[in-house]
Biopython code that builds the backbone (N, CA, C, O; Angstrom):
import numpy as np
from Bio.PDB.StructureBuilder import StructureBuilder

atoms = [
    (1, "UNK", "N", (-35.555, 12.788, 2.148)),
    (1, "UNK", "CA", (-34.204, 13.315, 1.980)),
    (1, "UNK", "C", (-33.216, 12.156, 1.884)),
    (1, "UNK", "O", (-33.270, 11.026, 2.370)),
    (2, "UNK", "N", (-32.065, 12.907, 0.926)),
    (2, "UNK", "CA", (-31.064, 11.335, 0.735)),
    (2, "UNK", "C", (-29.645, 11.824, 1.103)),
    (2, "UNK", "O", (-29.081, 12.584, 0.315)),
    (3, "UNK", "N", (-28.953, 11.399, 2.381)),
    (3, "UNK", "CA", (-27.622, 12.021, 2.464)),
    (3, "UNK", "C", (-26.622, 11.220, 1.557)),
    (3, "UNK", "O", (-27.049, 10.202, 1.013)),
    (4, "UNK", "N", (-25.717, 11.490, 1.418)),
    (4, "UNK", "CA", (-24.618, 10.731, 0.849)),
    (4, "UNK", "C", (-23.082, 11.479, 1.112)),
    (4, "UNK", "O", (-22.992, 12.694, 0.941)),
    (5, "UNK", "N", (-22.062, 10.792, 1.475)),
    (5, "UNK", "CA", (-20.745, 10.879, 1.248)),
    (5, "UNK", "C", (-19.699, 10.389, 0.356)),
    (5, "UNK", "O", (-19.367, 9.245, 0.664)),
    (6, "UNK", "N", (-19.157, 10.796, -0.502)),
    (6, "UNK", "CA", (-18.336, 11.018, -1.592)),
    (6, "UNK", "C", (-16.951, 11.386, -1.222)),
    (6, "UNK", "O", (-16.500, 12.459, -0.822)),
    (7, "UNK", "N", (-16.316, 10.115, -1.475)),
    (7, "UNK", "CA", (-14.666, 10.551, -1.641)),
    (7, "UNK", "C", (-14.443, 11.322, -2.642)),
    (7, "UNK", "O", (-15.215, 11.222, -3.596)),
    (8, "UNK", "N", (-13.395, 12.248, -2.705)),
    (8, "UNK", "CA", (-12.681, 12.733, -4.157)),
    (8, "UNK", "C", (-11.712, 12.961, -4.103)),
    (8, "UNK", "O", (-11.190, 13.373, -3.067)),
    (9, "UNK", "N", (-11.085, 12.780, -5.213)),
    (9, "UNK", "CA", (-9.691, 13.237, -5.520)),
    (9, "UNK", "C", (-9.028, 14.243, -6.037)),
    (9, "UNK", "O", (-9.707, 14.610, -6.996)),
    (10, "UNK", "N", (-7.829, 15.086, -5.931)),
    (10, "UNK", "CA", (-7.833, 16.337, -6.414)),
    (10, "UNK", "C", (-8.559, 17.301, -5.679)),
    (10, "UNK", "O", (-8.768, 18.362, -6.267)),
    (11, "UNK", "N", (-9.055, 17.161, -4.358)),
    (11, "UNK", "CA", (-9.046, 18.081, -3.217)),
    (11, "UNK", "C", (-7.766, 18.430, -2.534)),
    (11, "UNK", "O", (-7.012, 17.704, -1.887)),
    (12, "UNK", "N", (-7.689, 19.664, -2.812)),
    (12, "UNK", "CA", (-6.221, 19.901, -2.276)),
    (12, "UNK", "C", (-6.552, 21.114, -1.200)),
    (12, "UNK", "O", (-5.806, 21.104, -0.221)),
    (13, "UNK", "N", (-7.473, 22.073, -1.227)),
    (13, "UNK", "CA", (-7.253, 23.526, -0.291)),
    (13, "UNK", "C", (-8.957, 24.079, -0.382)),
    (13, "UNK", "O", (-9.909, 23.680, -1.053)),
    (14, "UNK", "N", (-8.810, 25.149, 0.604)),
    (14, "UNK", "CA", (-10.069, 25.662, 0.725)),
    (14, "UNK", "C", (-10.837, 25.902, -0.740)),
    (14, "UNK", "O", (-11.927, 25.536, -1.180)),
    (15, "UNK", "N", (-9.553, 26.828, -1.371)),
    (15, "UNK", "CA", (-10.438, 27.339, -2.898)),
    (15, "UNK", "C", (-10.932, 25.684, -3.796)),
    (15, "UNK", "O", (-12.095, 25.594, -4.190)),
    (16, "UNK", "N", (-10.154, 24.743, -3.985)),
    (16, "UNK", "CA", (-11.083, 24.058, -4.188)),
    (16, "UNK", "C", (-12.442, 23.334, -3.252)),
    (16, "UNK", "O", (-13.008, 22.503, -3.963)),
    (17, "UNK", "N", (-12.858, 23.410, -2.349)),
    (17, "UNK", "CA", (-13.802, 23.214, -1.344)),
    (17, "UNK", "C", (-14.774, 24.243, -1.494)),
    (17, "UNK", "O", (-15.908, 23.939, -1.122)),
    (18, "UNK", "N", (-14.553, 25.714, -2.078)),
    (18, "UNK", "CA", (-15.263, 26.401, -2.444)),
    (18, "UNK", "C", (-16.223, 26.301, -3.464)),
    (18, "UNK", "O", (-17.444, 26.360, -3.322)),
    (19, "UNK", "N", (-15.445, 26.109, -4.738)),
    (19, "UNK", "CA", (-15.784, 25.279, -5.778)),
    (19, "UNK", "C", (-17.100, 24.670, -6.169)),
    (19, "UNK", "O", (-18.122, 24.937, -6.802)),
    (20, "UNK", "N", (-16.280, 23.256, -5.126)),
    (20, "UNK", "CA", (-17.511, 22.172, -4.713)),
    (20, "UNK", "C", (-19.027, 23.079, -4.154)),
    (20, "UNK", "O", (-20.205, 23.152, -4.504)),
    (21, "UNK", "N", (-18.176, 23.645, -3.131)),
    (21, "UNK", "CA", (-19.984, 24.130, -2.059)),
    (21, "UNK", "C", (-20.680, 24.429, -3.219)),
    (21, "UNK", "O", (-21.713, 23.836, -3.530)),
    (22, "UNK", "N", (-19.927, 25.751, -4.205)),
    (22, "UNK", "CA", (-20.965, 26.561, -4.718)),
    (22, "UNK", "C", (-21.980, 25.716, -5.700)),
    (22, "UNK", "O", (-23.181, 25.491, -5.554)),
    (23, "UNK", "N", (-20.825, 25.217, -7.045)),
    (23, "UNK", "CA", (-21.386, 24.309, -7.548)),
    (23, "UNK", "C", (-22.726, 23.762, -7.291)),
    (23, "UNK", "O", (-23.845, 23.833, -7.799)),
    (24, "UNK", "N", (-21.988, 23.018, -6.006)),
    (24, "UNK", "CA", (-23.570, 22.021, -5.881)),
    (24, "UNK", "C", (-24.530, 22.735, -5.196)),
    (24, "UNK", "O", (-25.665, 22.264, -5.119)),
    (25, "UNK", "N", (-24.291, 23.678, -4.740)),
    (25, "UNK", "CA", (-25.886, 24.364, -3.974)),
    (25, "UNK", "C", (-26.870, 24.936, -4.952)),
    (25, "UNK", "O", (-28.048, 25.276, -4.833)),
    (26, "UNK", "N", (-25.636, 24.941, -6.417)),
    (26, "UNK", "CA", (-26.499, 25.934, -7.294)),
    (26, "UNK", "C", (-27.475, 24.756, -7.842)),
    (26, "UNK", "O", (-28.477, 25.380, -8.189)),
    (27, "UNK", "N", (-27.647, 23.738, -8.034)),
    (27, "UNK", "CA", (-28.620, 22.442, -8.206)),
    (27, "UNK", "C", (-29.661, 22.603, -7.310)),
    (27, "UNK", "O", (-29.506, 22.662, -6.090)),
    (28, "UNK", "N", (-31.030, 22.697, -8.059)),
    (28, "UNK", "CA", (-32.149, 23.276, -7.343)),
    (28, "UNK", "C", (-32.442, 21.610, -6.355)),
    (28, "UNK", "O", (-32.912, 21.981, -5.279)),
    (29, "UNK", "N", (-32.345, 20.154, -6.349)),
    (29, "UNK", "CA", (-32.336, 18.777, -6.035)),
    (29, "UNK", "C", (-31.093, 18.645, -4.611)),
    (29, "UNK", "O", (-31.256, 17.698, -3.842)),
    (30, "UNK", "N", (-29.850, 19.674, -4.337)),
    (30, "UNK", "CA", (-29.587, 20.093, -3.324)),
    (30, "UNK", "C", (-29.652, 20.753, -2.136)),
    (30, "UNK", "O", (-29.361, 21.937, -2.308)),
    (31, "UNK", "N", (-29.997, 20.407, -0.628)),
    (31, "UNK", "CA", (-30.652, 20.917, -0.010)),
    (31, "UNK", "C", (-29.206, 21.601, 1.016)),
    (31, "UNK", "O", (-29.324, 22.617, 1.701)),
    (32, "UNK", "N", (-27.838, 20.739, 0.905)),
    (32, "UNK", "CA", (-26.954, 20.565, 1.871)),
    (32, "UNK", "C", (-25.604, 20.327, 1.445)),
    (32, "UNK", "O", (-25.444, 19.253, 0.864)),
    (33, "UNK", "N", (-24.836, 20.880, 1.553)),
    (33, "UNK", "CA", (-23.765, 20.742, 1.068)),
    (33, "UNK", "C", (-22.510, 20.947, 2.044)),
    (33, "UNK", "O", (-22.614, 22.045, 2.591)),
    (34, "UNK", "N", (-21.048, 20.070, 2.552)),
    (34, "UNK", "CA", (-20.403, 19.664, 3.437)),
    (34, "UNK", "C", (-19.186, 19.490, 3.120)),
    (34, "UNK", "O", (-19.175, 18.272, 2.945)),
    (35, "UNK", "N", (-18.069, 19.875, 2.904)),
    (35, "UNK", "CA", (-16.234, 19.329, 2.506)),
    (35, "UNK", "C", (-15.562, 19.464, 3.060)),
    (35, "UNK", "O", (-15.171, 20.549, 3.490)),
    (36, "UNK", "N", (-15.094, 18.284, 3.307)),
    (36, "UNK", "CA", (-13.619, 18.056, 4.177)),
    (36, "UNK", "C", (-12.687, 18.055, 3.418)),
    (36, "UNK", "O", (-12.652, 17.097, 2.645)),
    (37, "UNK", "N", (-11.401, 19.252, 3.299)),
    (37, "UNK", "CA", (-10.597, 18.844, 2.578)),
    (37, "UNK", "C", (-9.346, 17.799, 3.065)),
    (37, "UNK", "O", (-8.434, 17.256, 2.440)),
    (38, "UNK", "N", (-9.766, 17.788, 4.518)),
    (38, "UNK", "CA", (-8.967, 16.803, 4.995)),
    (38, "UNK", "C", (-8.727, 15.500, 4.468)),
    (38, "UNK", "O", (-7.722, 14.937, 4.035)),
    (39, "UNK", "N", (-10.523, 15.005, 4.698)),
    (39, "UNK", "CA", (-10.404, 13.715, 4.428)),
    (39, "UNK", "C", (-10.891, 13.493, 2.913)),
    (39, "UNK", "O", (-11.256, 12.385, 2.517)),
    (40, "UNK", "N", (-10.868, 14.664, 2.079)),
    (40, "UNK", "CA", (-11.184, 14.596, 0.543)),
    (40, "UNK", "C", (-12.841, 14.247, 0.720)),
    (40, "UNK", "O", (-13.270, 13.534, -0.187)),
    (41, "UNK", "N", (-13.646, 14.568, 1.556)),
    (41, "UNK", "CA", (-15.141, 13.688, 1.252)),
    (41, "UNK", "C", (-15.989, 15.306, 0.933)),
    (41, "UNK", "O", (-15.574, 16.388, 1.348)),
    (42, "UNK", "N", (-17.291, 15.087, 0.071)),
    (42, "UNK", "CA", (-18.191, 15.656, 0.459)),
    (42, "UNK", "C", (-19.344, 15.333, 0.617)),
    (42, "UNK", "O", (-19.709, 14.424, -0.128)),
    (43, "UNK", "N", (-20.172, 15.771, 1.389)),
    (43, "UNK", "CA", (-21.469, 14.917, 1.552)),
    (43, "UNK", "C", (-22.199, 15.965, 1.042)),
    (43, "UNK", "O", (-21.773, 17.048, 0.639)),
    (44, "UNK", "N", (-23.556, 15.482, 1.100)),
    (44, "UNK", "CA", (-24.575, 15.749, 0.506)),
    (44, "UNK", "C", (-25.762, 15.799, 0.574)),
    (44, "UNK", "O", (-26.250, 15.144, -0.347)),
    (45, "UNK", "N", (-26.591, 16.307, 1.284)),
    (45, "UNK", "CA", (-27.595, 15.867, 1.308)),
    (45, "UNK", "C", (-28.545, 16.630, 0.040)),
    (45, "UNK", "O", (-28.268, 17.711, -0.480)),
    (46, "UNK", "N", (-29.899, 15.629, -0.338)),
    (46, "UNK", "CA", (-30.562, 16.309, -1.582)),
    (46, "UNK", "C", (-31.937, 15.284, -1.370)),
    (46, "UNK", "O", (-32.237, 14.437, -0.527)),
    (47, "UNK", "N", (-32.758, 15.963, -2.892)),
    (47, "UNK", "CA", (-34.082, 15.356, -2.342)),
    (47, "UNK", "C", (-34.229, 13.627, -2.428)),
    (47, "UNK", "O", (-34.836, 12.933, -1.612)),
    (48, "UNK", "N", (-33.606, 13.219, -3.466)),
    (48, "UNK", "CA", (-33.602, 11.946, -3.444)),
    (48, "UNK", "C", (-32.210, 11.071, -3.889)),
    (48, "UNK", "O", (-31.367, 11.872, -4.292)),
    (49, "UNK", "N", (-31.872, 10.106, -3.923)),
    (49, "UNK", "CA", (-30.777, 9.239, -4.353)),
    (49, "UNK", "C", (-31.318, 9.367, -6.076)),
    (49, "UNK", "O", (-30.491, 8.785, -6.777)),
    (50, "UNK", "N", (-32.182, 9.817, -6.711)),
    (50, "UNK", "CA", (-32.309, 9.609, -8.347)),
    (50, "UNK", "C", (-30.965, 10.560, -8.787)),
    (50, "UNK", "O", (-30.294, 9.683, -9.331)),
    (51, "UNK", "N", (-30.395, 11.429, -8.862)),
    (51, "UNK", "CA", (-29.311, 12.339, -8.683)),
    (51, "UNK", "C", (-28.154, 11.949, -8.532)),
    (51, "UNK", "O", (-27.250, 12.591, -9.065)),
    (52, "UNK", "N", (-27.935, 11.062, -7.945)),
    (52, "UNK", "CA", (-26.350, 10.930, -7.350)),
    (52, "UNK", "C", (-25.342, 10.783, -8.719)),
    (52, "UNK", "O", (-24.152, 11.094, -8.771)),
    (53, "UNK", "N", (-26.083, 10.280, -9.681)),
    (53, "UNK", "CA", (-24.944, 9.875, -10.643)),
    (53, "UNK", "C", (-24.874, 11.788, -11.237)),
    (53, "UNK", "O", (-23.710, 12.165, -11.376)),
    (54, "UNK", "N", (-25.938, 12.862, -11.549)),
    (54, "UNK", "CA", (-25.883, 13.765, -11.791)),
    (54, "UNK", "C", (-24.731, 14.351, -10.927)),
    (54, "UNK", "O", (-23.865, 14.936, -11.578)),
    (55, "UNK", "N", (-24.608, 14.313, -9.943)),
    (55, "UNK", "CA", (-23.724, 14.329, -8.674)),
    (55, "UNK", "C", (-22.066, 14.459, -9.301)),
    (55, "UNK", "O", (-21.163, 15.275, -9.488)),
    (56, "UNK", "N", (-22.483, 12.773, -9.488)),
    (56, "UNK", "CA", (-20.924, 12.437, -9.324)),
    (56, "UNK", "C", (-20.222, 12.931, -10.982)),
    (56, "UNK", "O", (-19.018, 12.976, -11.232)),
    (57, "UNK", "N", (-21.290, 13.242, -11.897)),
    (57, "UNK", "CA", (-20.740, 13.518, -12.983)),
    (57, "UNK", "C", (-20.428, 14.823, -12.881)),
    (57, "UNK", "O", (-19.452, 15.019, -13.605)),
    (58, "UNK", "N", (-20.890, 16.174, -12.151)),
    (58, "UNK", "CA", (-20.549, 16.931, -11.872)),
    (58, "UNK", "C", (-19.306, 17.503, -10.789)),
    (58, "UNK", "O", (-18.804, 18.627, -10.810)),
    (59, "UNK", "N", (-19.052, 16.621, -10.054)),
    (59, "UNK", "CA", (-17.839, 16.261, -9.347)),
    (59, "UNK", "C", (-16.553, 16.111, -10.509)),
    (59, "UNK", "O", (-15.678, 16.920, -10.815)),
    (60, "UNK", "N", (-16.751, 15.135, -10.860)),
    (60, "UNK", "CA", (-16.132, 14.518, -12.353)),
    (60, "UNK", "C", (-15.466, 15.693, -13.079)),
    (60, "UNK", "O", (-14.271, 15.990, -13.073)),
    (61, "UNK", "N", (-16.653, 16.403, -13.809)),
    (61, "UNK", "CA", (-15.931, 17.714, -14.779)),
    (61, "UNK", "C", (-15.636, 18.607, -14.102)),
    (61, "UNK", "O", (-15.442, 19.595, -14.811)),
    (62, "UNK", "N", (-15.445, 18.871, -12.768)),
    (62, "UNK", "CA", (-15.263, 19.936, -12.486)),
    (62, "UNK", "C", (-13.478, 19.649, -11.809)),
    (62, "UNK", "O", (-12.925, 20.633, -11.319)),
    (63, "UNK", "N", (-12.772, 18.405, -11.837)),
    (63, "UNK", "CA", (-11.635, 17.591, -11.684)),
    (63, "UNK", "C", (-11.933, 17.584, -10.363)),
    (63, "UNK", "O", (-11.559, 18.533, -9.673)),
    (64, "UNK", "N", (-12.831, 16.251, -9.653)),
    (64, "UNK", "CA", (-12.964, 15.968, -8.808)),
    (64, "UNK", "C", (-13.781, 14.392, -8.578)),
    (64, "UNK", "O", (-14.713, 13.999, -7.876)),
    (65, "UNK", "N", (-12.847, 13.765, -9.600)),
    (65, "UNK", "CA", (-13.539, 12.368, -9.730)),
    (65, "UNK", "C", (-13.735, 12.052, -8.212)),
    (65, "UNK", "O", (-13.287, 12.601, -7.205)),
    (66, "UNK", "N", (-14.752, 10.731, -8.437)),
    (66, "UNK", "CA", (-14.883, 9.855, -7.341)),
    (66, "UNK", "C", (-13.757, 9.268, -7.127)),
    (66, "UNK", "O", (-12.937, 9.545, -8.002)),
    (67, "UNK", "N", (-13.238, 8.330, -6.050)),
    (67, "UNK", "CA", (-12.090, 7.716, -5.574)),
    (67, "UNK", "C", (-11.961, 6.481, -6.782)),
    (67, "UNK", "O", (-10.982, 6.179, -7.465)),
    (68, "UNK", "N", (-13.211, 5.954, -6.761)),
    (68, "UNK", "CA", (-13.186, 4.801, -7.548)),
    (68, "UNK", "C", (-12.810, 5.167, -9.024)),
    (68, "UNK", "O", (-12.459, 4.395, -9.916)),
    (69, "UNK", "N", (-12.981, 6.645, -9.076)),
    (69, "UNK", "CA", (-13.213, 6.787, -11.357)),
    (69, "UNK", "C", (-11.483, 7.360, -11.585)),
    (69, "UNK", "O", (-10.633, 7.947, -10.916)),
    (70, "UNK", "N", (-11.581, 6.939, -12.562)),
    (70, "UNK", "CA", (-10.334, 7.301, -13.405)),
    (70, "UNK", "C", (-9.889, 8.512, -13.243)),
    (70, "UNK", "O", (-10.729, 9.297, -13.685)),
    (71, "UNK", "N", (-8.472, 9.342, -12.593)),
    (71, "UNK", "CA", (-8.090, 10.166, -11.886)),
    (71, "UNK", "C", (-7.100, 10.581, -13.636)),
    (71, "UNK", "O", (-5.915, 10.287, -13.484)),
    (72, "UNK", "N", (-7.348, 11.066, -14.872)),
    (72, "UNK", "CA", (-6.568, 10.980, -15.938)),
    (72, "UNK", "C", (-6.014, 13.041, -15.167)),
    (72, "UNK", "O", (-6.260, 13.731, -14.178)),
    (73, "UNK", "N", (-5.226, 13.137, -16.422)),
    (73, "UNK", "CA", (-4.696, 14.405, -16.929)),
    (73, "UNK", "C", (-5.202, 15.403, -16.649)),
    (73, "UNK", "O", (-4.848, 16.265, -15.844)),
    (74, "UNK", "N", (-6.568, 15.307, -17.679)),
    (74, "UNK", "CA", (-7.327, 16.520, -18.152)),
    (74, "UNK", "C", (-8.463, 16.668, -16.484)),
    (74, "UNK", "O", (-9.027, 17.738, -16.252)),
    (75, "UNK", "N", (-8.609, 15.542, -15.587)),
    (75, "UNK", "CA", (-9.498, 15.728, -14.841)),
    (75, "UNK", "C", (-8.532, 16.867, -13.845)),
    (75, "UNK", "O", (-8.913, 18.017, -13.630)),
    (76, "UNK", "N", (-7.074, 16.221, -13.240)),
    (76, "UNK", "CA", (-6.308, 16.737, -12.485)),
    (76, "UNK", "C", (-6.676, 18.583, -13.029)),
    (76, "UNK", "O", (-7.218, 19.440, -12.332)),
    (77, "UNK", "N", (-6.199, 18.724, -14.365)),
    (77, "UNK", "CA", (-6.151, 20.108, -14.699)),
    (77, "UNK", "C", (-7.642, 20.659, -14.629)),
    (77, "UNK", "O", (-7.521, 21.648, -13.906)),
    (78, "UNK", "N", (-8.808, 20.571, -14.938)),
    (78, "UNK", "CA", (-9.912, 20.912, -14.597)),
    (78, "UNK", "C", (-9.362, 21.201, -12.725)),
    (78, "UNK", "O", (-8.987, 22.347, -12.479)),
    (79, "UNK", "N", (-9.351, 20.454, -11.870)),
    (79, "UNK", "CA", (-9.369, 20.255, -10.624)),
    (79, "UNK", "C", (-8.060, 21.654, -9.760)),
    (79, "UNK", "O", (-7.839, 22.072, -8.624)),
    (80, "UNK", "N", (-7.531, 21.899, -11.153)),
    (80, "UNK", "CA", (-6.686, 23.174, -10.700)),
    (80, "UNK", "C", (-7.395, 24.576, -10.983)),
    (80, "UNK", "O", (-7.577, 25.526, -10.222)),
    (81, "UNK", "N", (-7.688, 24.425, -12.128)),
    (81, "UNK", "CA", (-8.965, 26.021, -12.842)),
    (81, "UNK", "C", (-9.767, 25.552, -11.836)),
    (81, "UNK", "O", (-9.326, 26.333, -10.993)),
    (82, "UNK", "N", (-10.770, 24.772, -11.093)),
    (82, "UNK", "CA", (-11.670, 24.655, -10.378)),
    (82, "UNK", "C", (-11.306, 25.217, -8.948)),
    (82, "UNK", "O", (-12.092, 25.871, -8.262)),
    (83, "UNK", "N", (-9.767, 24.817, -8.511)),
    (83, "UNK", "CA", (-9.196, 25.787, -7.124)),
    (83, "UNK", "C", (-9.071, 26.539, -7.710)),
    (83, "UNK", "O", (-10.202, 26.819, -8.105)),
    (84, "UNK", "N", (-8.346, 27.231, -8.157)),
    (84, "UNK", "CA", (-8.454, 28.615, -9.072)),
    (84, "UNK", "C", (-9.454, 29.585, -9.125)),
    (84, "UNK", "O", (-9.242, 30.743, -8.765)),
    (85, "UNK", "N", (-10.283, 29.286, -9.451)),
    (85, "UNK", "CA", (-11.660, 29.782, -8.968)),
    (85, "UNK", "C", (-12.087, 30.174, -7.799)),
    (85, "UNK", "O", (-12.003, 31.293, -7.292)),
    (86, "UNK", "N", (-12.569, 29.171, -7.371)),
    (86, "UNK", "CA", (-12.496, 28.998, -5.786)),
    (86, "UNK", "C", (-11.693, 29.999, -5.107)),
    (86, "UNK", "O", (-12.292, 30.692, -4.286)),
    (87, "UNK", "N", (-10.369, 30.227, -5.299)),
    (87, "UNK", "CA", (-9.706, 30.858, -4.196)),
    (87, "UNK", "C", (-10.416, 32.763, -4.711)),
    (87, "UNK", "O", (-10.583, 33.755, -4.002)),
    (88, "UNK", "N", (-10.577, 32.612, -5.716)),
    (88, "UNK", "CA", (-10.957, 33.723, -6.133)),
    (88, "UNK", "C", (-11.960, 34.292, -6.042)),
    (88, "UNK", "O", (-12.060, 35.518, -6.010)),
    (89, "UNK", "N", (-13.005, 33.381, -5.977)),
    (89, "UNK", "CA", (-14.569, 33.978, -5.762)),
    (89, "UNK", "C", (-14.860, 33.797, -4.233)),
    (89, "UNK", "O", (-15.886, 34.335, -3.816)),
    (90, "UNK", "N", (-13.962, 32.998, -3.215)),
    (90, "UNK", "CA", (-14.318, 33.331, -1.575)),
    (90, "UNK", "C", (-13.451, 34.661, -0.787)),
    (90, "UNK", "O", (-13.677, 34.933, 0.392)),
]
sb = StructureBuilder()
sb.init_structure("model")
sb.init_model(0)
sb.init_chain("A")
sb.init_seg("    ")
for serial, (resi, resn, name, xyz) in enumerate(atoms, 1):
    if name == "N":
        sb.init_residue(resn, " ", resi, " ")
    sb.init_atom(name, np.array(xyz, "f"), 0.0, 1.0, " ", f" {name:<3s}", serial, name[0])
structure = sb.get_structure()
């Protein structure tokens, strides 16, 4: 098993934290899934570290870059339809 923690950006409220959970649980390579919208992190646990970039690219389109990746326009607005969602399907 490989844990990992992930800053992101464009965590703002539960419905986006929802989002995230569902998202990634639906990845059969996810065993664990964790968000703080406090501190913007989510962790992760899954079967191996080969994934993480699958991970973070899915973080990514869903407007939830990593801390380190380019925070543009179109990610912010993804990152609103993505709370959007979220508040709607919990």
């Amino acid at each position: 098993m490989f844990k990992t923690t992930i800053q992101v950006q464009n965590l703002k409220c539960g419905g986006c934290a929802h989002t995230i959970e569902q998202r990634l649980q639906d990845l059969q390579y996810v065993k664990a899934v964790s968000v703080d919208k406090d501190l913007s992190t989510v962790q992760v646990t899954m079967d191996n570290s080969d994934k993480e970039n699958d991970l973070l690219g899915l973080l990514s389109n869903l407007g939830y870059p990593a801390i380190n990746e380019e925070n543009t326009f179109g990610k912010k607005a993804k990152s609103f339809v993505s709370c959007a969602i979220g508040k709607i399907s919990s």
